[in-house]
TORKOL-486885 format. One record per residue (C-alpha): y, x, z. Coordinates in nm, 4 decimals. Example, Ala and Ser with C-alpha at 12.3 -4.5 7.8 and 13.67 -1.06 7.14 Angstrom:
REM TORKOL-486885
-0.4500/1.2300/0.7800
-0.1060/1.3670/0.7140
//
This chain:
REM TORKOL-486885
0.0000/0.0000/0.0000
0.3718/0.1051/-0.0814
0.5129/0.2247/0.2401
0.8160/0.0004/0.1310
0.6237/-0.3066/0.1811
0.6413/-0.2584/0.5373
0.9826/-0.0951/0.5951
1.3296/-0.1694/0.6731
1.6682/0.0400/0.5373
1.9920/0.0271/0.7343
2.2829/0.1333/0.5575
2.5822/0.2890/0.6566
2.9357/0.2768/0.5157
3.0491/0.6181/0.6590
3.4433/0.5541/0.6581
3.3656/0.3249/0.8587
3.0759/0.3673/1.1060
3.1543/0.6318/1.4026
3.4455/0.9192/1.3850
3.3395/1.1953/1.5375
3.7056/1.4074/1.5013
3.9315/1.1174/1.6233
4.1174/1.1131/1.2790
4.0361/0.7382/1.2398
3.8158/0.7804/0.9755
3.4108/0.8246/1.0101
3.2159/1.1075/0.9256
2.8762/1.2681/0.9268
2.8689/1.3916/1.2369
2.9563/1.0406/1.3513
2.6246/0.9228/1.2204
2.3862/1.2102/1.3491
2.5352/1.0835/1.7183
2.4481/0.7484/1.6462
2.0923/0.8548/1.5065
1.9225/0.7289/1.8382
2.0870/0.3917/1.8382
1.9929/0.3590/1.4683
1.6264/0.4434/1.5488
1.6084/0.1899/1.8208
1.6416/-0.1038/1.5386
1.2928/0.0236/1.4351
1.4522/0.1039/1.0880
1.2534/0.3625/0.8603
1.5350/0.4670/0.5962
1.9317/0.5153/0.5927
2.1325/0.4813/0.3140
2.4463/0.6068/0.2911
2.7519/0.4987/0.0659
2.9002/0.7995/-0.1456
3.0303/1.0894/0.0736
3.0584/1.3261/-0.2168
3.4226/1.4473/-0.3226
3.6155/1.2180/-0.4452
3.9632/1.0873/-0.4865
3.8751/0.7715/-0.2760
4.0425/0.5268/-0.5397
3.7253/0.3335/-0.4964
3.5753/0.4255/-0.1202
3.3670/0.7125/-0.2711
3.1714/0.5425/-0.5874
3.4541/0.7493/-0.8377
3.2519/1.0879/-0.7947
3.4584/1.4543/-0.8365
3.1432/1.6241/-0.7641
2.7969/1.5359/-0.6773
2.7018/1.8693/-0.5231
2.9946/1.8718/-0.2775
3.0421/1.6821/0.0292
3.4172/1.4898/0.0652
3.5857/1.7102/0.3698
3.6532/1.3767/0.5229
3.3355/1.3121/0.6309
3.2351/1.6848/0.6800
3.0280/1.9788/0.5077
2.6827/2.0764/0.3187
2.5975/2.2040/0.6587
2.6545/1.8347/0.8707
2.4527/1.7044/0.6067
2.1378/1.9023/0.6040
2.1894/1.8994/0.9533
2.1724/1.4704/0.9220
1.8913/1.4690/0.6991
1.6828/1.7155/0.9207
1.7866/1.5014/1.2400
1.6903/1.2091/1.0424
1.3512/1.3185/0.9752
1.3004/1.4348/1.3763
1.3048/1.0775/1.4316
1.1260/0.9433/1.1312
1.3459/0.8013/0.9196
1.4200/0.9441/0.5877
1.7959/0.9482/0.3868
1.8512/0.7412/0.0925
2.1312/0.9014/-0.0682
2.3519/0.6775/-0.3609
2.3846/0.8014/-0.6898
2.6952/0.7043/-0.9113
2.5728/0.7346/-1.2351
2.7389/0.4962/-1.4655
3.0909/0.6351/-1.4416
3.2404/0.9557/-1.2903
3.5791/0.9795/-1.1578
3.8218/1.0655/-1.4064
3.9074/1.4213/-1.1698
3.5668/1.5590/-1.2249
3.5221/1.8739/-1.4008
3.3820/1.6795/-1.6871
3.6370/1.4305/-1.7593
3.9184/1.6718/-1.7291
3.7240/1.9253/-1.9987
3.7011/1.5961/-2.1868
4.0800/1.5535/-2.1828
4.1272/1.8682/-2.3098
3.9941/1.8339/-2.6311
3.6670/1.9892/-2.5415
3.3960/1.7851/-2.7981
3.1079/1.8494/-2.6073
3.2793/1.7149/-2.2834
3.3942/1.3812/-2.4661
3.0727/1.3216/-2.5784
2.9652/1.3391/-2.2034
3.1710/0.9758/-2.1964
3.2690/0.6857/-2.4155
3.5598/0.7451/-2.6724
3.6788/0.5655/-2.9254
3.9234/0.5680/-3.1923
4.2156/0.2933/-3.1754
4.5997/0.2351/-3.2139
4.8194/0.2412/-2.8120
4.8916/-0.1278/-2.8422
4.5239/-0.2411/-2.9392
4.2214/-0.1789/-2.7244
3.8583/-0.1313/-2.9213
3.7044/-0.4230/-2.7541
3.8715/-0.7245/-2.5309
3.5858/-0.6611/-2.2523
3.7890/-0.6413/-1.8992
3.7594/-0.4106/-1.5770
3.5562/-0.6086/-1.3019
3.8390/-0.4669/-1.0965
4.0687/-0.6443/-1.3220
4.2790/-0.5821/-1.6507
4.1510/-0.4414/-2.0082
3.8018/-0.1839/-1.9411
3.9976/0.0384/-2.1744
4.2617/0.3436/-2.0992
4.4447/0.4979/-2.3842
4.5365/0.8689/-2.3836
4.7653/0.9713/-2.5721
4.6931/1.3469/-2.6046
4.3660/1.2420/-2.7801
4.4696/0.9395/-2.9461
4.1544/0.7539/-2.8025
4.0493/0.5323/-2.5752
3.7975/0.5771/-2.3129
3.5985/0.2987/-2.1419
3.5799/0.2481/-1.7474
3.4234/-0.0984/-1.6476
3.5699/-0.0567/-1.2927
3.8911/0.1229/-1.1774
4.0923/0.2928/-1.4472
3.9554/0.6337/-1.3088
3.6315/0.5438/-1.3149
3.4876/0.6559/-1.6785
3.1915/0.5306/-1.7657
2.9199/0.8397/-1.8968
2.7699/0.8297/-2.2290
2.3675/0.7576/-2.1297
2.3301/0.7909/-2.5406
2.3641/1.1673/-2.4652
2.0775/1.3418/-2.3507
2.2524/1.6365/-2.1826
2.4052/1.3681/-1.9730
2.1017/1.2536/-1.8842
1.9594/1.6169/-1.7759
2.3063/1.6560/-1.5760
2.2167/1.3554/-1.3967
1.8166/1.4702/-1.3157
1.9568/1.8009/-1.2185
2.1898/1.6458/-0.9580
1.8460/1.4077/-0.8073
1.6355/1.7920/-0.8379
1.9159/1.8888/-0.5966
1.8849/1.6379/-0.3309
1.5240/1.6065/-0.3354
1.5336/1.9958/-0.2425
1.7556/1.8911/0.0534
1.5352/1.6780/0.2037
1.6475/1.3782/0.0784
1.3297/1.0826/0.0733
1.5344/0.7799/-0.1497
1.7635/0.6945/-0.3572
1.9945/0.4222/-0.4171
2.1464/0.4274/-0.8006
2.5081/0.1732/-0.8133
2.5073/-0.0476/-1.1239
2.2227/0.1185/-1.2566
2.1622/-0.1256/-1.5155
2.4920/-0.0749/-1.6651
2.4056/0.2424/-1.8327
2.2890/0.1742/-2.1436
2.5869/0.0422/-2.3839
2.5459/-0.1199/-2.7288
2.4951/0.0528/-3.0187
2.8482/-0.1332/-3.1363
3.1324/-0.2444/-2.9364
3.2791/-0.6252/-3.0223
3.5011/-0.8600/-2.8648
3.3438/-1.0828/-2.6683
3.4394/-1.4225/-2.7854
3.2455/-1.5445/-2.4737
3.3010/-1.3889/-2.1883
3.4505/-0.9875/-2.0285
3.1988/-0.8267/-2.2647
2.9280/-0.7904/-1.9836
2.6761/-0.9550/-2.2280
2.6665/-0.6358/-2.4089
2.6049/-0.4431/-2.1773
2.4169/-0.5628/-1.8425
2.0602/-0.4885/-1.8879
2.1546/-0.2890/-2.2084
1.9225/-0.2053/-2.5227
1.7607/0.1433/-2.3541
1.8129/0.0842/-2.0247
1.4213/0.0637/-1.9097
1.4028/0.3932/-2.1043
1.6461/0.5916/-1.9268
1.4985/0.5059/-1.6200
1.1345/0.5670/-1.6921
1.2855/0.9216/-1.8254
1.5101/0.9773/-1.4824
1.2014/0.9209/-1.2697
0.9308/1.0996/-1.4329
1.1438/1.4186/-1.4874
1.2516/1.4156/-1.1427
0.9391/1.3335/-0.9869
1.1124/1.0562/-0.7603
0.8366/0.7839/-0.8216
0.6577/0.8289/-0.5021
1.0117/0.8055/-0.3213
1.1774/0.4550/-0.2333
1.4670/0.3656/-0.5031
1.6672/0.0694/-0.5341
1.8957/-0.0113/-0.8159
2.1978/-0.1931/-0.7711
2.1848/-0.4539/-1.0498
2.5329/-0.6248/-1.1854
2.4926/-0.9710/-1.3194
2.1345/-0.8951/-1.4306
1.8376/-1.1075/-1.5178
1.5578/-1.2116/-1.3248
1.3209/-1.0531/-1.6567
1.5033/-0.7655/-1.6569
1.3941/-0.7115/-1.2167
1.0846/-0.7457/-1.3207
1.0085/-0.4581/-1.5088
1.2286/-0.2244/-1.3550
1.0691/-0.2922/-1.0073
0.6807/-0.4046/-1.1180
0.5089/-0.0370/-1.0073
0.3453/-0.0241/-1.3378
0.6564/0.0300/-1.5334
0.6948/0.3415/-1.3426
1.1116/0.2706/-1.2860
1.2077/0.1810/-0.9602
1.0619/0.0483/-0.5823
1.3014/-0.2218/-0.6124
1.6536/-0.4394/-0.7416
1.9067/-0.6101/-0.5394
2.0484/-0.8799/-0.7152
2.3507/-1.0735/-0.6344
2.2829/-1.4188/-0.7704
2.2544/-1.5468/-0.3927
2.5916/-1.4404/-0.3169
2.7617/-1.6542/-0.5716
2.6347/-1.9939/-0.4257
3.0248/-2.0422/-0.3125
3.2019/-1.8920/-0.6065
3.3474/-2.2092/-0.7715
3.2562/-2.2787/-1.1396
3.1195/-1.9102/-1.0996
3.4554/-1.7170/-0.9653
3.4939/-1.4878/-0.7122
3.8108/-1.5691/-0.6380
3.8556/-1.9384/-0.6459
3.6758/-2.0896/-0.3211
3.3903/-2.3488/-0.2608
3.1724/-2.4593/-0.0230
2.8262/-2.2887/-0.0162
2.5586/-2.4848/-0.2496
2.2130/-2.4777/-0.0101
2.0380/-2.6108/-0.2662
2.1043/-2.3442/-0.5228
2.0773/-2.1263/-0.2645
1.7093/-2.2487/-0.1794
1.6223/-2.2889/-0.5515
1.7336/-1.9128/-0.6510
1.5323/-1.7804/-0.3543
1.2339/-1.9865/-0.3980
1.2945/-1.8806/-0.8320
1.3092/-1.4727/-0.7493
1.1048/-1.5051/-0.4762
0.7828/-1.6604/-0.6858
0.8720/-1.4980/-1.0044
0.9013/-1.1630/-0.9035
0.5532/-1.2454/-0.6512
0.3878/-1.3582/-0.9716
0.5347/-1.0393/-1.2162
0.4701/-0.7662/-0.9540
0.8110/-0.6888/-0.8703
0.9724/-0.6072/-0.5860
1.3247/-0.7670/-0.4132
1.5370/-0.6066/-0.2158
1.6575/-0.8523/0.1033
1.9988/-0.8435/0.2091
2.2729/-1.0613/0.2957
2.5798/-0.8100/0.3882
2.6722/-0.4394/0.2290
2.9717/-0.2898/0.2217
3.1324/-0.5059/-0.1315
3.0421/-0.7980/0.0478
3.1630/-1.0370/0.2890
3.0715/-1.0740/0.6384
2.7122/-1.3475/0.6050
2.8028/-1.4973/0.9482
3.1747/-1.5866/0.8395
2.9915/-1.6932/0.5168
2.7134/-1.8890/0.5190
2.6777/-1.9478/0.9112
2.9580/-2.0088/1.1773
3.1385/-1.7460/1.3431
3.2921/-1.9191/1.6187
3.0854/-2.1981/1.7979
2.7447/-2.1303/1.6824
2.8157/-1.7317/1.6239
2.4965/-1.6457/1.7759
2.2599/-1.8715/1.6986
2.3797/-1.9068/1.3197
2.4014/-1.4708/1.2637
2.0184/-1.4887/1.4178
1.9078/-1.8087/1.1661
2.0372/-1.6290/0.8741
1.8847/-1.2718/0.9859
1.4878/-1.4989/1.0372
1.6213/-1.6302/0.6632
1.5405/-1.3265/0.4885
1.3548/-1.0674/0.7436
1.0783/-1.2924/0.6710
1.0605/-1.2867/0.3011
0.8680/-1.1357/0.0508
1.0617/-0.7949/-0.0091
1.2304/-0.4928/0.1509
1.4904/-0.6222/0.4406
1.8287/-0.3910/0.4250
2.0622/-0.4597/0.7458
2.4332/-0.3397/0.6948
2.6064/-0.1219/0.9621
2.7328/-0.4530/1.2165
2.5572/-0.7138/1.0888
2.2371/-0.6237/1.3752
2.5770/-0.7264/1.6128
2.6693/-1.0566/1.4076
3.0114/-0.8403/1.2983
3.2586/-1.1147/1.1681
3.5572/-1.1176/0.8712
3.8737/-0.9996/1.0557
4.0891/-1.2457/0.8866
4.4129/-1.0365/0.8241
4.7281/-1.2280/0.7961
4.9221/-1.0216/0.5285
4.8345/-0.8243/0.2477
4.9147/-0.5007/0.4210
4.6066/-0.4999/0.6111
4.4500/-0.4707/0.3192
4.2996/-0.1048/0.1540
4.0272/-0.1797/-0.1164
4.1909/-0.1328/-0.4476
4.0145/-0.4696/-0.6106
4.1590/-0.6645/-0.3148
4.5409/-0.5594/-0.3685
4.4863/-0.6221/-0.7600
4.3610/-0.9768/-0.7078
4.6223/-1.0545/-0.4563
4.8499/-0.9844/-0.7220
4.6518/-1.1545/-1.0105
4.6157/-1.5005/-0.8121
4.9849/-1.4561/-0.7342
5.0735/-1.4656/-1.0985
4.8220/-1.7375/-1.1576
5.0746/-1.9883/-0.8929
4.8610/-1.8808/-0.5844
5.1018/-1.8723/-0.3144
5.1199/-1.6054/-0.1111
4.9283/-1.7786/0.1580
4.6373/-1.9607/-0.0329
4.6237/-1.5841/-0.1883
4.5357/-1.4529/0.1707
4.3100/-1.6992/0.2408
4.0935/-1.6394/-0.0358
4.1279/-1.2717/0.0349
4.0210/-1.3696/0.4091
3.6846/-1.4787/0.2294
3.6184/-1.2696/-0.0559
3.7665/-0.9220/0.0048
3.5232/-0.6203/0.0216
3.7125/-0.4853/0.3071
3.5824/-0.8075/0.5323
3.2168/-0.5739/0.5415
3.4065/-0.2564/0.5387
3.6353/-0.2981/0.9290
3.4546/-0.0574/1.1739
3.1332/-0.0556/1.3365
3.1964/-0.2211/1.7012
3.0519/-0.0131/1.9606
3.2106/-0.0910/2.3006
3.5006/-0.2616/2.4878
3.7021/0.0814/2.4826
4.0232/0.1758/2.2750
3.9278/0.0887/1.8979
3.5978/0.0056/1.9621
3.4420/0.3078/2.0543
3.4325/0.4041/1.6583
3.7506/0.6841/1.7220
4.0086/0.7570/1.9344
4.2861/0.7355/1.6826
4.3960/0.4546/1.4563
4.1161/0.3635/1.2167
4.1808/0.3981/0.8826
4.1575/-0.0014/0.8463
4.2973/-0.2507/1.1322
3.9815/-0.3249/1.3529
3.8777/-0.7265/1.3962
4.0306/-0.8585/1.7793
3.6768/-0.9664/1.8378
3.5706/-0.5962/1.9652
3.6729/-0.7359/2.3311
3.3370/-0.9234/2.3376
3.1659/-0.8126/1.9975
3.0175/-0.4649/2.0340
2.6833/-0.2933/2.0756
2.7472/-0.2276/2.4169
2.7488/-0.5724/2.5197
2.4552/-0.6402/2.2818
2.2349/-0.3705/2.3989
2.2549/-0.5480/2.8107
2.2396/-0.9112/2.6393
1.8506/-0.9429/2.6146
1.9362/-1.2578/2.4064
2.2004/-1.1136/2.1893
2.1491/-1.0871/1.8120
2.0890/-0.7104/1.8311
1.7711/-0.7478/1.9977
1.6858/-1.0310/1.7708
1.7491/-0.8308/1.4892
1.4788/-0.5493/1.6327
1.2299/-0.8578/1.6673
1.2261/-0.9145/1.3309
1.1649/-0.5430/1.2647
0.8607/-0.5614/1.4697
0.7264/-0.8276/1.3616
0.7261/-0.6818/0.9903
0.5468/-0.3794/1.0868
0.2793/-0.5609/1.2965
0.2015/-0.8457/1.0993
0.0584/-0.7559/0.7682
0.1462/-1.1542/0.6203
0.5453/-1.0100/0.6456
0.4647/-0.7261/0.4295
0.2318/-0.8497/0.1548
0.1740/-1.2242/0.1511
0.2058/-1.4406/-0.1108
0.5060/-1.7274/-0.0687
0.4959/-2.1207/-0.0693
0.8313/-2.2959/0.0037
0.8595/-2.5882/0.1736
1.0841/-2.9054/0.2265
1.2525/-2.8581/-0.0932
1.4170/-3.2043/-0.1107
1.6190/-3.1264/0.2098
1.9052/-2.8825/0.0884
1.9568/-2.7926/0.4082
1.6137/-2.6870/0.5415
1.5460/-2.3747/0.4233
1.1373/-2.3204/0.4986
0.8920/-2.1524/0.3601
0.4913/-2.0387/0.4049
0.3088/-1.6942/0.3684
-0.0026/-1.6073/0.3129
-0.2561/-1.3215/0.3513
-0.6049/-1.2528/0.4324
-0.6210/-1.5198/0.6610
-0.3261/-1.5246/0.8214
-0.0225/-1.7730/0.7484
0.3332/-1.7640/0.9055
0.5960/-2.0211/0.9041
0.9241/-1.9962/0.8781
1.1702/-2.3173/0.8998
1.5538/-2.2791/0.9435
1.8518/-2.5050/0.9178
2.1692/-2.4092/0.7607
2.3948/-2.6315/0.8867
2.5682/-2.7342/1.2129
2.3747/-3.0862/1.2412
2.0524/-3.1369/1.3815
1.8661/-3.2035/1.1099
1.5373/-3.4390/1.1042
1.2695/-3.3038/0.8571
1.1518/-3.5733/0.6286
0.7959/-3.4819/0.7461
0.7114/-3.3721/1.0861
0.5130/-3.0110/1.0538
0.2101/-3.0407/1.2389
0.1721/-2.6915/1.5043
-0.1742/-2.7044/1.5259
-0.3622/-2.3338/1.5498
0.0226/-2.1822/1.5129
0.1735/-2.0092/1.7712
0.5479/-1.8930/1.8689
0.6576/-1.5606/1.7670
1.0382/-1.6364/1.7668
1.3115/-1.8201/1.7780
1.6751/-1.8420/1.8300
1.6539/-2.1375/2.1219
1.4040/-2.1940/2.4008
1.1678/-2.4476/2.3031
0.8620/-2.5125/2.4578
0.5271/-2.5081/2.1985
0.4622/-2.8704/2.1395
0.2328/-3.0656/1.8764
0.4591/-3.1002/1.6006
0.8036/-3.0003/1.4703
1.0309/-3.2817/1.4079
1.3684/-3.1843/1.3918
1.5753/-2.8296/1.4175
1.8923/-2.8110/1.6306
2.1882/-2.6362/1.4590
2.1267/-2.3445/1.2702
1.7976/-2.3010/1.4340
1.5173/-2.0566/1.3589
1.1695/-2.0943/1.3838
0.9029/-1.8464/1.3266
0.5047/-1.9284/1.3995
0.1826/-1.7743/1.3185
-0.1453/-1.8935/1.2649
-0.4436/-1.6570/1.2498
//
């Protein structure tokens, strides 16, 4: 069996997890202290965001230099000192490749915009007058995906920020650039790797306007993508490690292949399909109330689909573009607890690899800034400014920002009641939600019924119970939107899982008979009885039988 069948992967958003140097930003060294705390969880891999140099215009995914280490968060030396502290305690780093685009500073990109051919080849050129872009395909941080410069008379392509180029894939001395930089983190010690947008590598043979759409039908999934990957792996000899690919509006075909072991491509694919059950007509930015029944039909859809093709999902609910699940989907204020542990039992349960983000094991909130100054992630301050233009004013602007920003998962990691939360003893970076007073590890860790030590429950319970990690899944009370319910199987054993979503008791439509099951967990005290007739509000439910 995969060892990923049975483990869990906390990640960690650096800038924002522990400071060890009280300059309000975290670090390395802030990690490697909190190595013991991150073992407790029962956790078998870290993955880290990008701490490699770079300009920060987007957090560390726009890359200078994938050999050196960003002197914000430290040196080579902290980090083969974290990976080798890591191991001491059995847990392996996952470190996250940027490989569609490199920031427009690294040594590549600037030979590039000298004039050096072999260097522009390393990206995506094209010939075209100032005024008139190749294609009308637009930045997913906002504007035209095109930058014009002038020295060269050509544009260059960059789906995200403007100094974010996207590489050429269609080169294969790219590509061996790109193996030689996994060669050289494998030879650190490094036992995973995470690769951003992976499936945005491969581009189309020929760029059109996209009479449809931003032009992300042409390239998402793209023509040789399940070829690069296949190459990347077997030249690197990474297919016995676990790897994850971050997949942008991909298809549920395409996860598949790349994760179905036979394929030889990745362990696994998050996909973000879930997330975008409150996106209104399909946008980010304009607000709606969460659809459970999508949300029930696109698990129940991956979740069989990917059983039945031999792929492999990763789990997740929060990372660091997203925002906070409990401020999302459950309810942050009166039901904080119980709703952060329902929505933890949701998907720890599931038929996949479970990821926890840095804070959500503590039920971390949104902070809900009130002006746009809190605000640092670049996408956030565009958008402001887009919806403002669009007749948003500025406070129906905020309030969508108050949802939807990335920086509501990026506010630091709450470890105590002390001066900014335990994460530094200087002004963090980014303004620190008022919550910390009663929200913090600290608290959590002498709370036998707080969400943390729910959260290492549900670790357990994967690694003990063979059902978790491999059995097949059957969902259940699929007329009532907001049940969410489901049934595993294997080798005899069968565990139920029921959960409510809302903050109504709910009354399922058919009692579920508890005979031969027993209680492994919940998020209220309830005494075993014959049958299950009703959940409280956002209650969680757990039995085995077997």
């Amino acid at each position: 069996m995969e060892n990923f069948k049975k483990s869990v992967i906390y990640q960690i958003y650096p800038k924002s997890f522990c400071d060890s140097n009280g300059d309000g930003i975290g670090d390395i060294r802030g990690i490697i202290q909190k190595l013991d705390y991150i073992k407790s969880l029962g956790v078998d891999y870290i993955w880290s965001t990008p701490f490699f140099a770079s300009p920060m215009n987007d957090n560390g995914y726009d890359v200078e230099d994938y050999r050196k280490i960003h002197p914000a968060f430290g040196t080579m030396e902290d980090t083969e000192e974290l990976i080798a502290e890591a191991g001491k305690r059995g847990m392996g780093i996952m470190m996250d490749m940027v490989f569609n685009h490199t920031s427009t500073r690294h040594e590549w990109f600037q030979k590039a915009l000298s004039g050096e051919k072999d260097y522009m080849d390393y990206y995506i050129f094209k010939e075209g007058t100032p005024r008139e872009p190749p294609t009308n395909w637009q930045s997913k941080f906002g504007g035209s995906a095109w930058e014009y410069v002038p020295s060269l008379q050509k544009w260059y392509l960059h789906l995200f920020d403007v100094t974010q180029a996207d590489l050429n894939w269609e080169n294969p001395r790219v590509r061996e650039e790109l193996k030689d930089i996994i060669r050289f983190w494998k030879e650190k010690g490094v036992k995973g790797f995470r690769f951003d947008v992976v499936n945005l590598i491969s581009k189309p043979e020929i760029f059109e306007d996209d009479a449809q759409g931003d032009g992300r039908r042409f390239y998402s999934d793209g023509p040789r993508v399940h070829e690069y990957l296949k190459e990347l792996t077997a030249d690197t000899g990474i297919g016995h490690m676990v790897t994850v690919g971050e997949m942008s509006s991909t298809s549920l075909e395409h996860c598949i292949r790349y994760s179905n072991p036979k394929e030889k491509e990745l362990s696994m694919c998050f996909n973000f399909h879930h997330l975008k059950v409150d996106y209104k007509d399909g946008e980010k930015w304009e607000l709606s109330k969460p659809d459970y029944r999508k949300l029930k039909e696109l698990f129940e859809t991956w979740q069989c689909e990917m059983e039945q093709g031999n792929g492999w999902n990763a789990l997740f609910w929060c990372n660091h573009d997203q925002p906070r699940i409990v401020s999302r989907l459950g309810d942050d204020k009166k039901y904080w607890k119980a709703s952060a542990k329902m929505l933890a039992a949701c998907i720890h349960m599931l038929r996949g690899t479970p990821y926890i983000y840095q804070g959500e094991e503590l039920g971390m909130t949104n902070p809900g800034y009130g002006n746009i100054h809190s605000y640092r992630d670049v996408e956030s301050i565009n958008y402001f400014h887009i919806l403002l233009k669009k007749g948003k004013s500025e406070e129906e602007a905020l309030k969508i920002l108050g949802q939807r920003s990335r920086d509501n998962g990026r506010t630091p990691m709450q470890w105590d009641f002390g001066a900014y939360a335990g994460f530094s003893t200087h002004e963090p970076w980014i303004t620190i939600p008022e919550n910390y007073s009663y929200l913090n590890a600290k608290a959590e860790e002498e709370d036998m019924d707080s969400i943390l030590h729910y959260y290492r429950k549900l670790v357990a319970l994967r690694k003990q119970y063979e059902v978790i990690q491999e059995g097949s899944v059957e969902f259940l009370y699929r007329e009532q939107p907001e049940i969410f319910a489901y049934r595993r199987r294997f080798k005899g054993q069968e565990l139920l899982v029921l959960n409510n979503f809302t903050e109504s008791q709910v009354d399922l439509q058919e009692p579920f008979a508890l005979t031969g099951y027993r209680h492994l967990l919940g998020n209220y005290p309830r005494q075993e009885k014959m049958e299950i007739k009703s959940l409280r509000p956002y209650e969680s439910l757990i039995f085995l039988k077997g």
